[in-house]
C-alpha positions as CSV (number, residue, x, y, z in Angstrom):
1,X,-24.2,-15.0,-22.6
2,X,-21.9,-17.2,-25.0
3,X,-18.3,-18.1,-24.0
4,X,-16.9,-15.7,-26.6
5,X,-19.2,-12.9,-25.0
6,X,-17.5,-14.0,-21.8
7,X,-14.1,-13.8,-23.1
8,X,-14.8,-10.3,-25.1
9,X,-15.8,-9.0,-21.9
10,X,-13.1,-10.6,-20.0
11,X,-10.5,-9.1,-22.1
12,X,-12.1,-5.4,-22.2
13,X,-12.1,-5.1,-18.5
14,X,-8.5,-6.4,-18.4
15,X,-7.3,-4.2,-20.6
16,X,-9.0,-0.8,-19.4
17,X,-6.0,1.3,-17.7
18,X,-7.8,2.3,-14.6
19,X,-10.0,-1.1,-13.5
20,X,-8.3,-3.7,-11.5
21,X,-5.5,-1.0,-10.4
22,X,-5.1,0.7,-7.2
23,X,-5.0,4.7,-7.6
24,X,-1.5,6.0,-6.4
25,X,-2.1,6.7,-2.6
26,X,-1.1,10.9,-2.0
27,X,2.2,10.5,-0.5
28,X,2.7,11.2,3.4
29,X,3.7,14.2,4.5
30,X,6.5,14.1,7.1
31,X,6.4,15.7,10.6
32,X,9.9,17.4,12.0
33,X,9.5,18.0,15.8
34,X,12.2,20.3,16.4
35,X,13.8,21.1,20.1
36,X,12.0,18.2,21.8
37,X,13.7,16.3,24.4
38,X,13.9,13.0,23.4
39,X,13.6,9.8,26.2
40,X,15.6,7.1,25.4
41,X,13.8,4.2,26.6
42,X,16.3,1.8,26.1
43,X,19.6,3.9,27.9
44,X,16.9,5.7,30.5
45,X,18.3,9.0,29.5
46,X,16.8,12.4,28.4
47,X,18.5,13.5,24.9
48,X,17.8,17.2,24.9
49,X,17.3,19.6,22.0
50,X,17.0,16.9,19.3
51,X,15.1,17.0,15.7
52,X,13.0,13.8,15.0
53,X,11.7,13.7,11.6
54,X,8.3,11.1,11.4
55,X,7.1,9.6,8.1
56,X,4.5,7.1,7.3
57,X,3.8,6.6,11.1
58,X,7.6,5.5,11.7
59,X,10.9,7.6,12.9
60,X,12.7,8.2,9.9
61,X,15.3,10.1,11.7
62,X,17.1,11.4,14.9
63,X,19.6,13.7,15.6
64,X,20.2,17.1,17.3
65,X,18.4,20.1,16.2
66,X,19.8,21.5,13.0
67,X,21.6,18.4,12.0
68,X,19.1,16.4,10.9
69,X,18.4,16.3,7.2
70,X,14.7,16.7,6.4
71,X,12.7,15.8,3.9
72,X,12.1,19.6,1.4
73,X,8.3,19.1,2.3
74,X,7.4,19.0,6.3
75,X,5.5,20.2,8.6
76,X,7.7,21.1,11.2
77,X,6.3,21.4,14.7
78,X,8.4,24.1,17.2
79,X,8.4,21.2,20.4
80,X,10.7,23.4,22.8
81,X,9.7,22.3,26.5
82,X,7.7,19.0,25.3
83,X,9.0,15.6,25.3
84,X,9.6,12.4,22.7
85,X,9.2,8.8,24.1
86,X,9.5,6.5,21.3
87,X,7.5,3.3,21.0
């Protein structure tokens, strides 16, 4: 294959939309436990009746149950009796 065969090709691939680009990953959907008790590891207390709202593997937010502003598309888990320990 010539250089300008090399080039021609070169410049094709780099200029098709889809090769060399990741596809947009589906976004994560977020997890509301609702009604846990949270453990606070670092105060050594039990936080009852809180919301904890996960995302992308990380707490995204705390609070207690009802104040807690949620992302519009969750799956929200009913954790009444169960309890959180962060870490």
């Amino acid at each position: 294959m010539g250089f300008l065969s090399l080039v021609t090709c070169a410049l094709a691939l780099a200029c098709h939309p889809t090769l060399g680009s990741e596809p947009n990953p589906p976004p994560q959907q977020a997890t509301i436990l609702e009604h846990v008790t949270v453990i606070d590891v670092a105060g050594g207390s039990a936080l009852a009746d809180r919301s904890v709202v996960i995302a992308g593997g990380r707490i995204t937010a705390l609070g207690r149950a009802g104040e807690v502003a949620a992302p519009a598309v969750a799956k929200v888990v009913n954790a009444t009796g169960k309890y959180a320990i962060p870490g």
